[in-house]
C-alpha positions in Angstrom: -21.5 -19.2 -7.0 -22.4 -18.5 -3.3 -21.5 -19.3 0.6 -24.5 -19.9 2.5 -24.6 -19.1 6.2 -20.8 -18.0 6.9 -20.6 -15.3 9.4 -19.7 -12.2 7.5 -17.8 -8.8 8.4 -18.4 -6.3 5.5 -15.5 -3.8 5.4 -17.5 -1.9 8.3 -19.5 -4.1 10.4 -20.2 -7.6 10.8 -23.3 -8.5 9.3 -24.1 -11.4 11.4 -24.5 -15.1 9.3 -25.2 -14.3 6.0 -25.5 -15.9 2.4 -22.8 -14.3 -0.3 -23.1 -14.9 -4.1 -21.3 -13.9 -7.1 -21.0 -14.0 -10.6 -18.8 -12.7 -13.6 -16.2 -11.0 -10.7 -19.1 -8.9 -8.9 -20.9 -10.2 -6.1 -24.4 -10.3 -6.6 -25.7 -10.5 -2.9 -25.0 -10.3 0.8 -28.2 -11.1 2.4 -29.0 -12.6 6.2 -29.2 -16.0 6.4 -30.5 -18.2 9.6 -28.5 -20.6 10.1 -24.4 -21.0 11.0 -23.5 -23.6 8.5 -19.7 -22.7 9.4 -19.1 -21.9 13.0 -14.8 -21.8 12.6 -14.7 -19.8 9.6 -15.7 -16.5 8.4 -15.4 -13.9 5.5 -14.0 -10.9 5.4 -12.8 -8.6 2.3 -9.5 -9.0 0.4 -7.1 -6.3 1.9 -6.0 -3.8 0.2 -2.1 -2.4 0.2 -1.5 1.0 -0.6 2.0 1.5 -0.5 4.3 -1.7 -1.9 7.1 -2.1 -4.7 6.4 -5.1 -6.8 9.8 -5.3 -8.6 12.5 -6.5 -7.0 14.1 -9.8 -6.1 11.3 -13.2 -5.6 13.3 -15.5 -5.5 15.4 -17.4 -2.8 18.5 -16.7 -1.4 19.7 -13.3 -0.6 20.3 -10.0 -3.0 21.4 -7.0 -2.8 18.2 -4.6 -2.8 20.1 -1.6 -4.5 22.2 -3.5 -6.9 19.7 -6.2 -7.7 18.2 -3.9 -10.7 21.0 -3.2 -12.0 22.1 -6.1 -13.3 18.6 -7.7 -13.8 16.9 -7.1 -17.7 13.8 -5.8 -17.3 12.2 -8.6 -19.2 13.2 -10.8 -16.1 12.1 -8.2 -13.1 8.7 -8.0 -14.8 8.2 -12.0 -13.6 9.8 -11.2 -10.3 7.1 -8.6 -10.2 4.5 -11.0 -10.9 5.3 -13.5 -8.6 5.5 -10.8 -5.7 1.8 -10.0 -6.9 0.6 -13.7 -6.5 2.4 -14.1 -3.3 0.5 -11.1 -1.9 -2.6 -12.6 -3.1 -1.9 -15.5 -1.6 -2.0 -14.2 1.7 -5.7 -12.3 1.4 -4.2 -9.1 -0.3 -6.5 -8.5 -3.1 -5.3 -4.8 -4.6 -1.8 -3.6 -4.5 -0.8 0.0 -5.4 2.5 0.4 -6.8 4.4 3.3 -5.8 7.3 3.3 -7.6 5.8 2.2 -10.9 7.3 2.3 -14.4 5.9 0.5 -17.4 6.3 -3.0 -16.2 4.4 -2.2 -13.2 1.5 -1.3 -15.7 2.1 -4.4 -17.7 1.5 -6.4 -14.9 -1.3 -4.4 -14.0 -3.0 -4.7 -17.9 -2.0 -8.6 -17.6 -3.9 -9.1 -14.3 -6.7 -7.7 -15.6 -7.0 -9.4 -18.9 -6.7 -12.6 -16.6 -3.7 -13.7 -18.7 -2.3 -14.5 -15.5 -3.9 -14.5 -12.2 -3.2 -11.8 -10.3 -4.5 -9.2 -7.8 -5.9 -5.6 -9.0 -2.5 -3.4 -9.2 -2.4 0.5 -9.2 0.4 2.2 -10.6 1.7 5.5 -9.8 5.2 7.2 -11.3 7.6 8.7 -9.2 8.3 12.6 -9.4 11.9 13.2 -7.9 14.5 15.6 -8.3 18.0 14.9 -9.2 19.6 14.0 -6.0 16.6 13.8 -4.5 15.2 10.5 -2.2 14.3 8.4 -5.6 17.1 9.5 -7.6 19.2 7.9 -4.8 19.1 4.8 -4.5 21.8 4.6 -8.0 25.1 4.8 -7.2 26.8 8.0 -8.5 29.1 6.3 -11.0 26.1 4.3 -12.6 24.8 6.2 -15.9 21.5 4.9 -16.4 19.2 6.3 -13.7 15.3 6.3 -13.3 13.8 9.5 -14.5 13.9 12.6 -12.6 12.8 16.4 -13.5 13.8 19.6 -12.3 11.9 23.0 -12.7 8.6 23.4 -13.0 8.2 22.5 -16.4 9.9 19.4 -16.6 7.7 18.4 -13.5 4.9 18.8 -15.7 6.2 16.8 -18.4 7.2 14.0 -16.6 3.7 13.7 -14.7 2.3 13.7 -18.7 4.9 11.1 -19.8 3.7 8.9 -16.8 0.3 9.7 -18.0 1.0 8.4 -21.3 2.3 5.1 -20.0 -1.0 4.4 -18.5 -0.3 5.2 -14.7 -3.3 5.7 -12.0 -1.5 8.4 -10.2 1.9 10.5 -9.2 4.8 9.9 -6.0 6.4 12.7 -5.1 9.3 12.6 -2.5 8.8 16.3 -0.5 11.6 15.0 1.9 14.8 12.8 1.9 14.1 8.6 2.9 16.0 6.2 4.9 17.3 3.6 2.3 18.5 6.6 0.3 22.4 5.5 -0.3 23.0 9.0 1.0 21.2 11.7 2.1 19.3 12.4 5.2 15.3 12.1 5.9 14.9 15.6 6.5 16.5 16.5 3.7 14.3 19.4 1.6 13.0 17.8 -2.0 11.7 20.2 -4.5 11.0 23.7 -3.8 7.1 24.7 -3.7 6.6 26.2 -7.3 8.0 22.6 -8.8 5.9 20.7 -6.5 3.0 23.1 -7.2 3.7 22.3 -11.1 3.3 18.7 -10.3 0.2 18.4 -7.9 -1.7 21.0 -10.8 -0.4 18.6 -13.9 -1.9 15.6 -12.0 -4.9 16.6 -10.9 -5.7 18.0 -14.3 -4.9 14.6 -15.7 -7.7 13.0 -13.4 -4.3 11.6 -11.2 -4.0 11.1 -7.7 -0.6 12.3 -5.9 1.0 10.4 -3.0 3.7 12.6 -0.9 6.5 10.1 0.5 6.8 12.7 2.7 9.2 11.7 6.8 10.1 15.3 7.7 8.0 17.8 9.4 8.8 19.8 6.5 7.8 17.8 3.7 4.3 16.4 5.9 3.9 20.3 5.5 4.0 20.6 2.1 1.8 17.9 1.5 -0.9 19.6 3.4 -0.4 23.0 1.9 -0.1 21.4 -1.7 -3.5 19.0 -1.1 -1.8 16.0 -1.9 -4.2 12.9 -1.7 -2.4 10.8 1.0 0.8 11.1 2.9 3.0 8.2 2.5 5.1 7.7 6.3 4.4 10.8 8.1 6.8 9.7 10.6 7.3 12.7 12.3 3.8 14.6 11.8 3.6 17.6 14.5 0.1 17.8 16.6 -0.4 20.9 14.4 -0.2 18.9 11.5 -2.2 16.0 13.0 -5.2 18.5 13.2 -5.3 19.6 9.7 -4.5 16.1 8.2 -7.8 14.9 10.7 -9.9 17.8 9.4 -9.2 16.9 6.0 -9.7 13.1 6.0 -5.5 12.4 4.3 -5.2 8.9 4.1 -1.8 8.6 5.5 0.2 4.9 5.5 2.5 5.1 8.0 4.5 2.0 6.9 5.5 0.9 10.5 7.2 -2.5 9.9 9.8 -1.5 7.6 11.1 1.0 9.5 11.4 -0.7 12.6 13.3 -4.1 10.4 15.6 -1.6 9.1 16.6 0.4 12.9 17.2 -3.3 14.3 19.2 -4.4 11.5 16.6 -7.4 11.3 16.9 -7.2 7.4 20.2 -6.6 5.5 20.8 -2.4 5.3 24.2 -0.3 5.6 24.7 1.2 8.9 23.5 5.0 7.8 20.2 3.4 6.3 19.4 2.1 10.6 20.9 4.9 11.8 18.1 7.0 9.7 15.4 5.0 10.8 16.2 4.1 14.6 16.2 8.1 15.2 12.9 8.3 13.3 11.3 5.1 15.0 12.2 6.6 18.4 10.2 9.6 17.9 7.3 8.0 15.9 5.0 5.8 17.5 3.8 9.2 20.3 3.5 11.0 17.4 1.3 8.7 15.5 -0.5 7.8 18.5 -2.1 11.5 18.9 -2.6 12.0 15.3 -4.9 8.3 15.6 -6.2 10.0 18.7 -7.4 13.0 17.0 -8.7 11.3 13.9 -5.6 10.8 11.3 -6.5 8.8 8.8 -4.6 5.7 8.7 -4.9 3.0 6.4 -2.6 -0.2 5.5 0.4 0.6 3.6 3.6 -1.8 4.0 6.1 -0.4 1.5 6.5 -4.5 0.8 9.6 -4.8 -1.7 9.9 -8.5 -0.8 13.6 -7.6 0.9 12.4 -5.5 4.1 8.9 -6.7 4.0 7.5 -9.3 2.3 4.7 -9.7 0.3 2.7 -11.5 3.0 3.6 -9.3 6.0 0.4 -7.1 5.5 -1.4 -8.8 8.4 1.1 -8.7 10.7 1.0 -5.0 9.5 -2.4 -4.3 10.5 -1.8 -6.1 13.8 1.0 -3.5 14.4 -1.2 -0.1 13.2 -3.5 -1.9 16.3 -1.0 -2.1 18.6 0.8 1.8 17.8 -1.9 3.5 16.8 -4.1 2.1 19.8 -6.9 0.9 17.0 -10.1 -1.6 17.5 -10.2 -4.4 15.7 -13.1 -3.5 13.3 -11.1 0.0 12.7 -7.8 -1.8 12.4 -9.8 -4.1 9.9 -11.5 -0.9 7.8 -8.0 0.5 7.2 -6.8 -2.3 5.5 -9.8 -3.3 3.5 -12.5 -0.2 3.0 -11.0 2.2 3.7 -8.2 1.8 2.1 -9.9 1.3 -0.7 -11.4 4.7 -1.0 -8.0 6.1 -0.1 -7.0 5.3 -3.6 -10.0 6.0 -5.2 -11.8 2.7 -5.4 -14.2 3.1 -2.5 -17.3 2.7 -4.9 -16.4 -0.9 -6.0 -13.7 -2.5 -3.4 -13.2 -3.2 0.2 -17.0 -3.4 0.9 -18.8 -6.9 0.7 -22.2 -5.5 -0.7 -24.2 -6.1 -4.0 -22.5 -4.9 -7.0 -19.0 -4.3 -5.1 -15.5 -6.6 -6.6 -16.1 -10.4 -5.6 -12.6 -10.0 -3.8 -12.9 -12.1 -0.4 -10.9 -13.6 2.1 -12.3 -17.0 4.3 -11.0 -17.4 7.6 -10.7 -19.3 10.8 -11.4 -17.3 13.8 -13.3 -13.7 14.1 -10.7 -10.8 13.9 -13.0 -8.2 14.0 -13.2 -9.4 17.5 -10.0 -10.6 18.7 -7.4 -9.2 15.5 -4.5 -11.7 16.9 -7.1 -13.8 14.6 -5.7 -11.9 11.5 -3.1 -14.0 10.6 -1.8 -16.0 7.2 -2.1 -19.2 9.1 -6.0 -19.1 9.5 -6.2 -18.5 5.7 -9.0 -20.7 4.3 -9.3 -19.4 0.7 -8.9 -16.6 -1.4 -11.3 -15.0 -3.9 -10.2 -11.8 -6.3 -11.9 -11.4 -9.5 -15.0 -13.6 -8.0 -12.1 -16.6 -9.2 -10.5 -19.0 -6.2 -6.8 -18.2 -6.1 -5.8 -20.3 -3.2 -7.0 -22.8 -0.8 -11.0 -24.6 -1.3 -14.4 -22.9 -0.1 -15.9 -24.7 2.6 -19.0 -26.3 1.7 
């Protein structure tokens, strides 16, 4: 299949009007072409969302986020799960990664790729926590059946092999406390440095990558020290810290539009939960500001659970990163599409339009590479993933 003479921005440049053609899910050439045979539209590449939480509640009417899984079977979140997934793809998001991923996660993950059902490419990574700790939270005391958690070094170590067993992509570990924790506060210390040590070694022995949700000066720390692959919020990274993290190239995902629902009480959370995040938000944005300044690696990561952000929110995302971080368009647009895809280790075959890259595309009214306000769901044309339309016709 191709598109011949649609104006065409690559993942890191806009390529002018150009002819794309695929086959078999891999596109097969991006070549020049003369002529403008679509002036309105354009193409641009699926995006790609680092940091989301496929299973929870889909469906109308509200829920209780904390509760919600409680009293849901497993058999039933999986579909919630799935339907998440094809809303996001939907709306131009072509990869998720999961990052709070058990084994449905990874069945949804192995059913999107057989194309049993159409889906986008999902990544899967197992949390890490500690007993008490930020994941381990969000149960209520009294409840018996709890996520897993490990304490001590070699219990770290064990769970990061039982997540490898299940078939995950990579490891979350929370270094400090989070927000929607049902108690707890972000600064809270999780995991000393010998367990978190344990775990970063186990993983990356395992071919793994390790994600730090990470809100604290303290735990941003400890992901630097540790050489964690990308820093999950770094809400209040230090200038100090900002220097390293640049030197290093961290992807970081600073998940901007969650916390900012939850400290205006926009979305349904318990008082503590917007306390937490309106004393983080009002230190944040100079703080991420400099760390864009001086190179910080941001990319697109929502922390979308369909209850504080939808699945469908990423572009409103990216239009925020713009207006906080002070980005360009076209870099605005690379850290939701390119780069991003290299921040979870998929740089070689997604986020680029180029020969021999994932036929994963988005067509669009507008040019938002130029003017990003042109970045939204309502100039959606169609949707490619797998080199397969999932939504809306080509133009032809």
């Amino acid at each position: 299949m191709k598109l011949e003479g649609i104006r065409t921005w690559n993942g890191h440049t806009d390529l002018g009007t150009a002819t794309i053609s695929w086959e078999e899910g891999s596109l097969t050439a991006v070549a020049p072409y003369p002529e403008d045979h679509f002036a309105d539209v354009c193409v641009i590449p699926g995006l790609v969302d680092t940091h989301v939480h496929l299973v929870g509640n889909a469906g109308p009417g509200p829920s209780d986020y904390s509760t919600w899984p409680l009293v849901t079977t497993v058999h039933e979140q999986v579909l919630h799960g799935a339907a998440h997934a094809q809303q996001a793809l939907r709306y131009g998001v072509t990869t998720l990664r999961d990052l709070a991923a058990d084994e449905a996660q990874v069945a949804l993950k192995r059913v999107f790729d057989a194309r049993l059902l159409r889906g986008p490419r999902v990544r899967a990574h197992g949390v890490v926590g500690m007993t008490g700790g930020h994941n381990d939270l969000f149960v209520p005391p009294a409840v018996a059946q709890r996520k897993p958690s490990a304490d001590g070094a070699d219990a770290c170590r064990q769970l990061v092999r039982t997540w490898a067993r299940a078939g995950m992509d990579g490891i979350k570990v929370t270094t400090s406390g989070g927000v929607l924790s049902m108690v707890g506060q972000t600064s809270w210390r999780n995991y000393t440095l010998a367990e978190v040590n344990a775990i970063v070694d186990e993983a990356h022995a395992l071919g793994m990558l390790v994600a730090a949700h990470a809100h604290s000066e303290h735990g941003i720390q400890v992901a630097l020290d540790e050489c964690f692959d990308s820093i999950e919020h770094a809400t209040q990274m230090t200038a100090a810290q900002a220097e390293v993290a640049a030197a290093r190239q961290v992807p970081v995902a600073p998940t901007l539009l969650i916390n900012e629902a939850i400290a205006k009480g926009t979305v349904p959370v318990t008082v503590e939960a917007m306390d937490k995040a309106a004393r983080l938000v009002a230190v944040r944005d100079d703080l991420l500001r400099h760390a864009a300044d001086v190179g910080v690696r941001f990319v697109l990561g929502t922390d979308a659970n369909g209850h504080h952000v939808q699945f469908g929110d990423q572009m409103a995302e990216v239009y925020r990163m713009s207006e906080v971080l002070g980005y360009s368009p076209t870099r605005a647009l690379e850290a939701a599409t390119s780069d991003a895809a290299a921040a979870i280790g998929l740089g070689e075959s997604l986020g680029t339009l180029a020969s021999g890259y994932a036929a994963d595309f988005v067509v669009m009214r507008g040019r938002p590479w130029e003017d990003l306000k042109d970045l939204s769901t309502d100039n959606i044309v169609a949707v490619v993933c797998r080199g397969e339309l999932v939504f809306g016709e080509l133009p032809c």
